[in-house]
C-alpha positions as CSV (number, residue, x, y, z in Angstrom):
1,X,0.0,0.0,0.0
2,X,0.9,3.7,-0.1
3,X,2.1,3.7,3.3
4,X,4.3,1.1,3.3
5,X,6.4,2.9,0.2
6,X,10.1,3.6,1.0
7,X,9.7,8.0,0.2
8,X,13.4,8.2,-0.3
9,X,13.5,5.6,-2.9
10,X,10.6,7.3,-4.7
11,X,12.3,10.7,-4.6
12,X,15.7,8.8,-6.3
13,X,13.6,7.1,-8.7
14,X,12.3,10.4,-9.9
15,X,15.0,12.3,-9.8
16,X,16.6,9.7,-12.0
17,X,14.0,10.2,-14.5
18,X,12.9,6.3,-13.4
19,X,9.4,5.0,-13.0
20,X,7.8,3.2,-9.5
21,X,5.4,0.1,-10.1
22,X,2.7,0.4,-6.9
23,X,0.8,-3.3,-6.6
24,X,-2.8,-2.3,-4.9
25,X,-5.4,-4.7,-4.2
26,X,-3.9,-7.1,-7.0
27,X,-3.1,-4.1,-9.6
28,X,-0.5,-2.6,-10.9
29,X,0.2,1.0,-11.3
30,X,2.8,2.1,-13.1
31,X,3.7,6.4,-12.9
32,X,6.7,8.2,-14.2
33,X,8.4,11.0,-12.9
34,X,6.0,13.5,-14.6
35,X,3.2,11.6,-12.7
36,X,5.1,11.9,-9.2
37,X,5.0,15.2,-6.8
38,X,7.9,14.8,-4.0
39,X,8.1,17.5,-1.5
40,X,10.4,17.8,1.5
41,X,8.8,18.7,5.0
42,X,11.2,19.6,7.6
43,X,10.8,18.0,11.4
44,X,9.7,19.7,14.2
45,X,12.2,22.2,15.3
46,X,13.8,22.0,11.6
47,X,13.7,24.2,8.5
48,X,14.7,22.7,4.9
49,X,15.0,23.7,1.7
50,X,16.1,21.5,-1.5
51,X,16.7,22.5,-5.2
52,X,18.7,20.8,-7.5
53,X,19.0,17.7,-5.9
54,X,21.2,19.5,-2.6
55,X,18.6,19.3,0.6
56,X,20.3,21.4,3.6
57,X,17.9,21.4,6.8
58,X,18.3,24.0,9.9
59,X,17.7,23.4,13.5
60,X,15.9,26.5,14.4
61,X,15.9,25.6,18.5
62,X,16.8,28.0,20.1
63,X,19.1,26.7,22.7
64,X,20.4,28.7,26.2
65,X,23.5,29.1,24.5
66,X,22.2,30.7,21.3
67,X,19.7,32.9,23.4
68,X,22.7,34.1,25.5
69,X,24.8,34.9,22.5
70,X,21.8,36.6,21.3
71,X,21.6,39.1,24.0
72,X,25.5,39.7,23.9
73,X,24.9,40.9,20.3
74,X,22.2,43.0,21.1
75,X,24.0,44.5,23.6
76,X,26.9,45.2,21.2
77,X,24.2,46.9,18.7
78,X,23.1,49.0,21.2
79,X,26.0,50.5,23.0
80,X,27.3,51.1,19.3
81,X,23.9,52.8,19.0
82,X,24.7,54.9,22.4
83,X,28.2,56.0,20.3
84,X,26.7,56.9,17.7
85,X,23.8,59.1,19.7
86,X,26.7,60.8,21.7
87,X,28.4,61.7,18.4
88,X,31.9,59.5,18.9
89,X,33.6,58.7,16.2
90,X,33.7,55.0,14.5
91,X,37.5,55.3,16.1
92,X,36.7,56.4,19.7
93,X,37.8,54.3,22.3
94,X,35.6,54.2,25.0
95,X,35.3,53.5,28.7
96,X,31.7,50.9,29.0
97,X,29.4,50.0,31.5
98,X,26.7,47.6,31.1
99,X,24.9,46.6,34.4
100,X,20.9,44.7,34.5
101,X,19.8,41.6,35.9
102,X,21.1,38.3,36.9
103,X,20.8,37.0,33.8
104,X,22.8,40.0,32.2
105,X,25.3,39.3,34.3
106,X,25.9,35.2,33.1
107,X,26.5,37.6,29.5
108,X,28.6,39.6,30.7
109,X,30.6,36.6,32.3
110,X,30.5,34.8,28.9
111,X,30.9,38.0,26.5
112,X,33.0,40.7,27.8
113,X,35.6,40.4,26.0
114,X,33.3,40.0,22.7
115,X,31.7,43.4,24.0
116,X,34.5,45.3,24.5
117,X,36.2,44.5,21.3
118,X,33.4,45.0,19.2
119,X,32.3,48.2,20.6
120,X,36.1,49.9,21.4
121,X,36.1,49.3,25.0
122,X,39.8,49.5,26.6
123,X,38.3,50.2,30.5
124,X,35.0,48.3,32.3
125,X,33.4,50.2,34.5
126,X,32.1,48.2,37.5
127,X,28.5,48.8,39.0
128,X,28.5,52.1,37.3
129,X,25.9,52.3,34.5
130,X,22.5,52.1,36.2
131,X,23.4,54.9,38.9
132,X,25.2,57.2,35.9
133,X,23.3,60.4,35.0
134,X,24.5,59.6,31.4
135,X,23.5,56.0,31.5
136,X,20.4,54.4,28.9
137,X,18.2,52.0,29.2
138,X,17.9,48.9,26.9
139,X,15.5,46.0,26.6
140,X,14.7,43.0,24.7
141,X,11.9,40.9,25.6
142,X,11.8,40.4,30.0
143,X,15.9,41.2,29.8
144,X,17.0,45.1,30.7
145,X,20.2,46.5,30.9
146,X,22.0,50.0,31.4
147,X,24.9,51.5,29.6
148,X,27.2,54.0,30.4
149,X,30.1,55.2,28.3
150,X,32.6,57.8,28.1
151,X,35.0,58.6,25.2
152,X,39.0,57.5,26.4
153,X,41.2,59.6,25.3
């Protein structure tokens, strides 16, 4: 029956230009590629694309690892936003603070270094950016954060 067919082996007989015999109820069916439709459907937690016989498939769970990294890079987008407000130049070195919640911290932990580098940080400034007159607010989704900076010279 239909359901016991192999769906691999009728995608590679199609895409070989091959026909597929189906025996139902004591007939037989013949159909040729032009007679076949194959589509690819990704698994849960998987997108998938194919075209010209190449399938490449994504896992699109987004893991604790991935969400932190996430928030690191979003924290890189907006003190470079903060720069650009406070008119520094793309060369400015800077002096950053970024302070929020517990979880803010664990980035911090993981992606200082990332930070800095990416934004022209040569000094941290401990526990200063929520108290700072010149300090702004960010938030994504139930994570906030402060940031302070001040051009080095």
């Amino acid at each position: 029956m239909l359901n016991d067919i192999n769906g691999a082996n009728v995608a590679k007989a199609q895409a070989a230009g091959d026909s597929i015999t189906l025996d139902v109820e004591g007939q037989r069916f013949e159909f040729g590629p032009e007679d076949l439709l194959v589509e690819t459907t990704a698994a849960p937690g998987f997108a998938s694309a194919e075209s010209e016989g190449f399938l490449v498939a994504l896992d699109t769970e987004l893991t604790p690892a991935l969400k932190t990294e996430g928030l690191a890079r979003e924290m890189v987008r907006t003190v470079q936003e903060a720069r650009k407000t406070t008119g520094l130049q793309i060369s400015d070195r800077i002096a950053l603070g970024i302070q929020g919640s517990p979880a803010i911290d664990g980035v911090l932990t993981a992606y200082r270094d990332y930070i800095m580098s990416e934004t022209l940080a040569t000094t941290w400034l401990e526990n200063e950016a929520q108290d700072a007159a010149n300090s702004v607010s960010h938030q994504l989704e139930q994570h906030r954060w402060f940031i302070t900076i001040e051009k080095v010279n």
